[in-house]
C-alpha positions as CSV (number, residue, x, y, z in Angstrom):
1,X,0.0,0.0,0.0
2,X,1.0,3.5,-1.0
3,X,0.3,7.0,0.2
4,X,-0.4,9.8,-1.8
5,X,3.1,11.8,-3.6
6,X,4.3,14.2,-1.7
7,X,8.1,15.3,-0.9
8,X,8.3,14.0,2.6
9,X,11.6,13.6,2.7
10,X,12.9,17.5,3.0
11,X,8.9,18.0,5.1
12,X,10.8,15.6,7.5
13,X,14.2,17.3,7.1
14,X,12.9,20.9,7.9
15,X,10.9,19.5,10.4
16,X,12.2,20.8,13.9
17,X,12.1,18.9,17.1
18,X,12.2,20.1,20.7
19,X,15.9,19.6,22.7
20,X,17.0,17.2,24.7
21,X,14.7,14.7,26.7
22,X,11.4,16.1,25.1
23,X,13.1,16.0,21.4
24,X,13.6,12.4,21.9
25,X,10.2,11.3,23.4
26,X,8.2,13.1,20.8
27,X,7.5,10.0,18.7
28,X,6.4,8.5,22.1
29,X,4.2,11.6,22.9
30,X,2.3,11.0,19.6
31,X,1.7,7.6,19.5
32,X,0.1,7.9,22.9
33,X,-1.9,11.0,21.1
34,X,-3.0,8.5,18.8
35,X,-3.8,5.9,21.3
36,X,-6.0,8.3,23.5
37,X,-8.0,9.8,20.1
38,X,-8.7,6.2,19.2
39,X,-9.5,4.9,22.5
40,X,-12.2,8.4,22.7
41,X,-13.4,7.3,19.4
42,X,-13.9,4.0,20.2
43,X,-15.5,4.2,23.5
44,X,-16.6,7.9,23.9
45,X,-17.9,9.0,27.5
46,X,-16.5,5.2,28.5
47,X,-12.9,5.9,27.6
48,X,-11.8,6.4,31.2
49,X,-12.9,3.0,32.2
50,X,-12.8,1.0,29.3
51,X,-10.1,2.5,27.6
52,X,-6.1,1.2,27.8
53,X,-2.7,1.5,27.0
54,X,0.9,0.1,27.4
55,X,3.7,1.6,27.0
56,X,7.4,-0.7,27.0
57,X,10.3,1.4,27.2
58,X,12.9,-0.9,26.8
59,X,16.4,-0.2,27.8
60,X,18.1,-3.3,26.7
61,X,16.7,-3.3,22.8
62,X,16.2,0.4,22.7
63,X,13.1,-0.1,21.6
64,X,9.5,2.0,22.4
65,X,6.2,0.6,22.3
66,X,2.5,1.3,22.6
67,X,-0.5,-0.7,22.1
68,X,-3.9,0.2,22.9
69,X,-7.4,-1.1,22.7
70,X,-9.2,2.0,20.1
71,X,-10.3,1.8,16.5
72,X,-6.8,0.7,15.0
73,X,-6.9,0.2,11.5
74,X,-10.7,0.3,10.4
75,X,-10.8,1.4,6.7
76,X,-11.5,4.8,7.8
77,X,-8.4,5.1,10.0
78,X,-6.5,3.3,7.5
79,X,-7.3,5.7,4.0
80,X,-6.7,8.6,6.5
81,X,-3.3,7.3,7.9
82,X,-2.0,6.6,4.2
83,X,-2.9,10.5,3.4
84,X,-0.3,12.6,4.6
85,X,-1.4,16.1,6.3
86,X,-4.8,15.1,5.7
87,X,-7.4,13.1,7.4
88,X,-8.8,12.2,10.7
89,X,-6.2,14.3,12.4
90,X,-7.2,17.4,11.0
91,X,-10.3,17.3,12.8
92,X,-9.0,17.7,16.3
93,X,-6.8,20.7,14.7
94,X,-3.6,18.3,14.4
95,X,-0.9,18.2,11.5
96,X,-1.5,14.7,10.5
97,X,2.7,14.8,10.6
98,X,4.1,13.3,13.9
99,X,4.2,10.0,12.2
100,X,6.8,11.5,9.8
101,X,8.9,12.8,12.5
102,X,9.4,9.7,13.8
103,X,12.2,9.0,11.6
104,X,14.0,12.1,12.7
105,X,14.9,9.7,16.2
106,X,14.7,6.2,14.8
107,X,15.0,4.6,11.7
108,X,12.5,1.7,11.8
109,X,8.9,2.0,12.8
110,X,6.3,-0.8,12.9
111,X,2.7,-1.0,13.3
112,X,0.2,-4.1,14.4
113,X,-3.3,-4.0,14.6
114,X,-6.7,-5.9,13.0
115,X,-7.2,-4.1,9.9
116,X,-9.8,-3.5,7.6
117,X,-8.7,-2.8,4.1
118,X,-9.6,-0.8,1.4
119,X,-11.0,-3.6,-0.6
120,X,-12.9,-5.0,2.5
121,X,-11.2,-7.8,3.7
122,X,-9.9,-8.0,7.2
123,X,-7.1,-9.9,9.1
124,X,-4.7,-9.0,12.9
125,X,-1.8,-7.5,10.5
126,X,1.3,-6.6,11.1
127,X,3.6,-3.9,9.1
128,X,6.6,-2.1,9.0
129,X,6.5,1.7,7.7
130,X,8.0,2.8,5.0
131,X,7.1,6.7,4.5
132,X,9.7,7.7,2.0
133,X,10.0,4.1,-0.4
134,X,8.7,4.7,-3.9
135,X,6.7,1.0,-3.5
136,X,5.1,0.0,-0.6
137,X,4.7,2.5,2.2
138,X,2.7,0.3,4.9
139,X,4.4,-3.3,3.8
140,X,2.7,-6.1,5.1
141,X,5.5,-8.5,7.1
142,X,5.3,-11.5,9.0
143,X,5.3,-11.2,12.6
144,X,8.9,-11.2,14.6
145,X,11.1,-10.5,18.0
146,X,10.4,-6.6,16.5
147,X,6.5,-6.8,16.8
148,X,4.0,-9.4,17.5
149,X,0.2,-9.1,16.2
150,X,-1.7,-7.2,18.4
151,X,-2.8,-8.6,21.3
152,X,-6.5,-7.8,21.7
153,X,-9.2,-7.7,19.1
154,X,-9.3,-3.6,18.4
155,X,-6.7,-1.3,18.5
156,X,-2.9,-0.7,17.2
157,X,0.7,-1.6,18.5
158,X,3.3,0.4,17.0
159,X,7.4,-0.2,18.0
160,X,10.0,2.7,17.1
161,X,13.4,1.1,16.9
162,X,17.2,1.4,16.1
163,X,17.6,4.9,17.4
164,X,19.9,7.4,16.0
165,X,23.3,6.9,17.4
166,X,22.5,10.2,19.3
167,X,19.6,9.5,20.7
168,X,20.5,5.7,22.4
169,X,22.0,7.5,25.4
170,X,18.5,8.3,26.3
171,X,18.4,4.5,27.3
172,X,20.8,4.6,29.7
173,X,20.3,5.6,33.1
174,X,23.4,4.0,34.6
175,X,27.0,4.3,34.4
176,X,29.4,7.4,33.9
177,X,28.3,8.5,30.7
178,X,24.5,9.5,32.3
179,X,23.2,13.3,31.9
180,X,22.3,14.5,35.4
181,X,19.0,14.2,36.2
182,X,18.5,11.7,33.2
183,X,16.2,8.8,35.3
184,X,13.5,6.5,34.7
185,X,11.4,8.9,36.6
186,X,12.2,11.5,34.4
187,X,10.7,9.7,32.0
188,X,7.4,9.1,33.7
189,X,7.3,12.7,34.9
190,X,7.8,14.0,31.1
191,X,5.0,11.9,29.8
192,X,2.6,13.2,32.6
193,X,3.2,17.0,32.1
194,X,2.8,16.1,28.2
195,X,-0.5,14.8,28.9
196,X,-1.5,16.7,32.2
197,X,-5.0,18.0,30.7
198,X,-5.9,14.7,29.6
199,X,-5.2,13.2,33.2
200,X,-7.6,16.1,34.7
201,X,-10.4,15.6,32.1
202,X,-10.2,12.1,32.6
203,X,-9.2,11.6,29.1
204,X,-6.4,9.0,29.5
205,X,-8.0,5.8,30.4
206,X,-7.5,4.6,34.7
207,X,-5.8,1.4,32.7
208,X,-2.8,3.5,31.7
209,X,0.4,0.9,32.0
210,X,4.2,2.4,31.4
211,X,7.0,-0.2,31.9
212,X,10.9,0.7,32.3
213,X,13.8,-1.0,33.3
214,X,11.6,-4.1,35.0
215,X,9.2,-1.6,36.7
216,X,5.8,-1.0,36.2
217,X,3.6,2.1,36.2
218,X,0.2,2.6,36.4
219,X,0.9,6.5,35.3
220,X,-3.2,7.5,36.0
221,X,-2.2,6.5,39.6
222,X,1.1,7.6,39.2
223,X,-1.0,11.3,38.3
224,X,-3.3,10.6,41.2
225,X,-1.2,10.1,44.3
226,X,1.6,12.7,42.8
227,X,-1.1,15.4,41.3
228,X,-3.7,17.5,43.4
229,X,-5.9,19.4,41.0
230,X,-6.5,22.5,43.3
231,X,-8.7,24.8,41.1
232,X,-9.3,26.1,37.4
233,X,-10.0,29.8,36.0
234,X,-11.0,31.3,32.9
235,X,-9.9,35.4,31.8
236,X,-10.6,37.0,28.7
237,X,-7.8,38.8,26.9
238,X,-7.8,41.3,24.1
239,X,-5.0,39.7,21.5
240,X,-4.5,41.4,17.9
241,X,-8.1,43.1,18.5
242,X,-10.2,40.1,19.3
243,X,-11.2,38.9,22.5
244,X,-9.6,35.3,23.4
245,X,-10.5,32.9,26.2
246,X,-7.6,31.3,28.4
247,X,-8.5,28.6,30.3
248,X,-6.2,28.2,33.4
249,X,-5.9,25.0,35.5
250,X,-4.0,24.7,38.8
251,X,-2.6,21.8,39.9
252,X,0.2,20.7,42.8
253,X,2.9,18.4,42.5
254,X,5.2,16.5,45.3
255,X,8.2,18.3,45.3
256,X,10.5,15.7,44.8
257,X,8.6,15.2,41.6
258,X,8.8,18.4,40.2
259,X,12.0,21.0,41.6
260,X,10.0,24.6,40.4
261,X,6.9,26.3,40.0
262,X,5.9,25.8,36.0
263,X,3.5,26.8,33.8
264,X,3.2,24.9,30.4
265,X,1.5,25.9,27.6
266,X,-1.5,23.6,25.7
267,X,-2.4,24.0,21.7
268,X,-5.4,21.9,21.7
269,X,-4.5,19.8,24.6
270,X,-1.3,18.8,23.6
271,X,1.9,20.5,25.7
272,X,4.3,22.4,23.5
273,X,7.9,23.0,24.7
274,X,7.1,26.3,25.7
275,X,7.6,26.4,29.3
276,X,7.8,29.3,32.1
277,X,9.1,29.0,34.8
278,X,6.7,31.3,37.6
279,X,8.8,30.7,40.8
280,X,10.3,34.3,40.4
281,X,7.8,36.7,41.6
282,X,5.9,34.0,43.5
283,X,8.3,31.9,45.4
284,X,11.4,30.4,44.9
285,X,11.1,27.0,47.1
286,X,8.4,24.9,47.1
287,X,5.0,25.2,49.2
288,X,4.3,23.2,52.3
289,X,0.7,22.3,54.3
290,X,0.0,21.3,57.5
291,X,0.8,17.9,56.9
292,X,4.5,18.4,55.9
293,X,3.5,18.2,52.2
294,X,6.4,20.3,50.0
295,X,4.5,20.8,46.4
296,X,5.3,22.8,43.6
297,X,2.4,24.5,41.2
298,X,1.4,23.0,37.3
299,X,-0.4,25.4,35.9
300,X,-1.8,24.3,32.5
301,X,-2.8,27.0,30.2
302,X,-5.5,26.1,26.6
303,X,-6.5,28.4,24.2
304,X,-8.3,28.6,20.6
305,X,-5.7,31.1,20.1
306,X,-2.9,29.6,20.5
307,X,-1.0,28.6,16.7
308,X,1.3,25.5,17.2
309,X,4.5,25.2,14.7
310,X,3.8,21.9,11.9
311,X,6.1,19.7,14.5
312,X,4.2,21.0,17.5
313,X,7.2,21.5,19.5
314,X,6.3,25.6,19.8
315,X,3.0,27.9,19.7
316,X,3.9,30.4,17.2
317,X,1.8,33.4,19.2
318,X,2.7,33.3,22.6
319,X,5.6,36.7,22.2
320,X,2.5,39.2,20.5
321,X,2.4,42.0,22.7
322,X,-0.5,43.0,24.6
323,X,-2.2,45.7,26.5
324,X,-2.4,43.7,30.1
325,X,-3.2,45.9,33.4
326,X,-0.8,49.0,33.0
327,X,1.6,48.1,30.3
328,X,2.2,46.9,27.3
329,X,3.7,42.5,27.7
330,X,4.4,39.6,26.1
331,X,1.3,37.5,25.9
332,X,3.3,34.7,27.6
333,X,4.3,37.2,30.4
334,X,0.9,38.5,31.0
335,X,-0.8,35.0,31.2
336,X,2.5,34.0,33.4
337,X,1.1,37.2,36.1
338,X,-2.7,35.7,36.0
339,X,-1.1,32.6,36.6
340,X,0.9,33.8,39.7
341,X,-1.8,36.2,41.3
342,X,-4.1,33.2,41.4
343,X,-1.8,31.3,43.0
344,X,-1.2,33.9,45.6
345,X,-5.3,33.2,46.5
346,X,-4.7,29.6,46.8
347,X,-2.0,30.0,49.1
348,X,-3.8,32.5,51.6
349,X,-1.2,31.7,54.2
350,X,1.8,32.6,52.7
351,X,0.3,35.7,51.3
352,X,-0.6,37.4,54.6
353,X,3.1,36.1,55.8
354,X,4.5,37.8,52.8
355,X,2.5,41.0,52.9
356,X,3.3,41.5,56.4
357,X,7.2,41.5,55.8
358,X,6.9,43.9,53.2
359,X,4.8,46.1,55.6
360,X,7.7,45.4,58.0
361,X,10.2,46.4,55.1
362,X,8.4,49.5,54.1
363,X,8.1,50.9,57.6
364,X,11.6,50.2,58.6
């Protein structure tokens, strides 16, 4: 099977890719996308409880997997995923592109899943993708130690493999040659700020598995016993003469978890690497209740407004300048102060403490 012409090859070269850890795990971040729209479409207001996925990171193959139980490869899912920038994608406002990108970290990718094809017949198939070959683009293989059929009777498996030689240190979380930092919970904890909106609105299914280095993760109870949602708020802001909505939820994390106060950025519910850090202004260590709890704040910010780059790695918007109290700001900086000032209400506490040493300050 073919996909329609189309120079892929430099759309994948000029395609950029966020740095570092998040560069790397964007082919995992859209695959679980896909799994999540699937698993919605499949099972709609059920998808929380009926819905699943599993994701194998596995350090010894350097291999990624997911496999869920959605649509897969119905003939409708199939046409769409052999028509590049086009399709079923387009309809929640994504680039129909991520599966191009792919190649950018590895350089084999392979899919599973009982398929329905364009002629009508049906079998649990198993492929290996081929985006840029002038024959067959979605070749039908024979099952191997690479990837199995799929497992259950809806859904899709896909398996990135043979990274790029710079990429394989990202499987390694032992030994001299280790980036600070660089742990399997690192891992966990980038996957869970990618998808922080869809933990809130219940969007990721409770049967969310992640495996690494012989552990296993449930990550929607990782999200749970790590994550308090604390509150949610909505402002209106005048951008480039129009009236936008910014939708503003406010979370807590275990500090060990998470080291600053962040807010992240979401182009139709999908985290872009745009990041702010808000501890300056607010508070430089973490927060702590009566209980001895230390947290840090997630605030997750959505808006129609918000343009994400082709790759998705940016929003294209967030530096227009805006008329926001006073002064002329950044967009990012204003929603950055609404973001801070809210916070302030949440912690009344620390407030008063805070106001009363900058009485003290002023009188002295």
């Amino acid at each position: 099977m073919k996909h329609r012409r189309l120079d892929l090859a430099s759309e994948i070269k000029r395609a950029s890719l966020p740095s570092q850890l998040t560069g790397f795990l964007y082919p995992l971040f859209e695959a679980i996308t896909n799994s999540l729209h699937s698993i919605e479409d499949k099972y709609g207001e059920e998808a929380y409880e009926k819905g699943f996925v599993r994701v194998k990171f596995d350090v010894d193959n350097k291999r990624i997997s997911v496999e869920d139980n959605g649509e897969g490869f119905n003939k409708e899912n199939l046409i769409a995923f052999l028509t590049p920038f086009t399709g079923n994608k387009l309809r929640r406002n994504g680039k129909g592109f991520g599966r191009f990108i792919s190649f950018k970290i590895f350089d084999r990718v392979f899919y599973s899943s009982p398929t329905t094809f364009e002629d009508g017949s049906q079998s649990n198939a198993v492929f290996e993708y081929k985006p840029l070959s002038d024959f067959d683009n979605l070749e039908e293989i024979d099952e191997s130690a690479l990837i199995k059929r799929h497992a259950y009777s809806s859904g899709l498996s896909v398996v990135f493999a043979n990274p790029l030689e710079e990429y394989c240190k990202y499987f390694n979380f032992s030994g001299p040659d280790v980036d600070e930092g660089h742990t399997e919970e690192s891992i966990l904890t980038a996957v869970l700020d990618h998808f922080l909106l869809d933990f809130v609105q219940r969007k990721a299914p409770k049967n969310f598995i992640f495996e690494i280095a012989d552990a296993k993760f449930n990550l929607a109870k990782y999200f749970s016993e790590s994550v308090v949602v604390r509150d949610e708020k909505s402002v209106v802001l005048e951008v480039e003469g129009e009236t936008f909505e910014f939708k503003f939820n406010f979370m807590t994390i275990d500090a060990e978890k998470s080291k600053r106060h962040s807010l992240y950025f979401y182009a139709d519910n999908r985290a872009t690497s745009d990041l702010e850090n808000i501890a300056k202004g607010l508070r430089e260590t973490a927060f702590e209740d009566e209980n001895g709890r230390r947290y840090n704040y997630l605030v997750a910010v959505s808006s129609s407004y918000f343009k994400a780059t082709q790759s998705r790695d940016k929003i294209e918007n967030l530096n227009v300048k805006i008329t926001h109290g006073k002064s002329d700001k950044k967009l990012k900086d204003a929603l950055a102060a609404e973001a801070k000032a809210h916070i302030l209400t949440l912690e009344p506490d620390y407030t008063g403490r805070r106001r009363k040493v900058m009485q003290a300050q002023v009188e002295e």
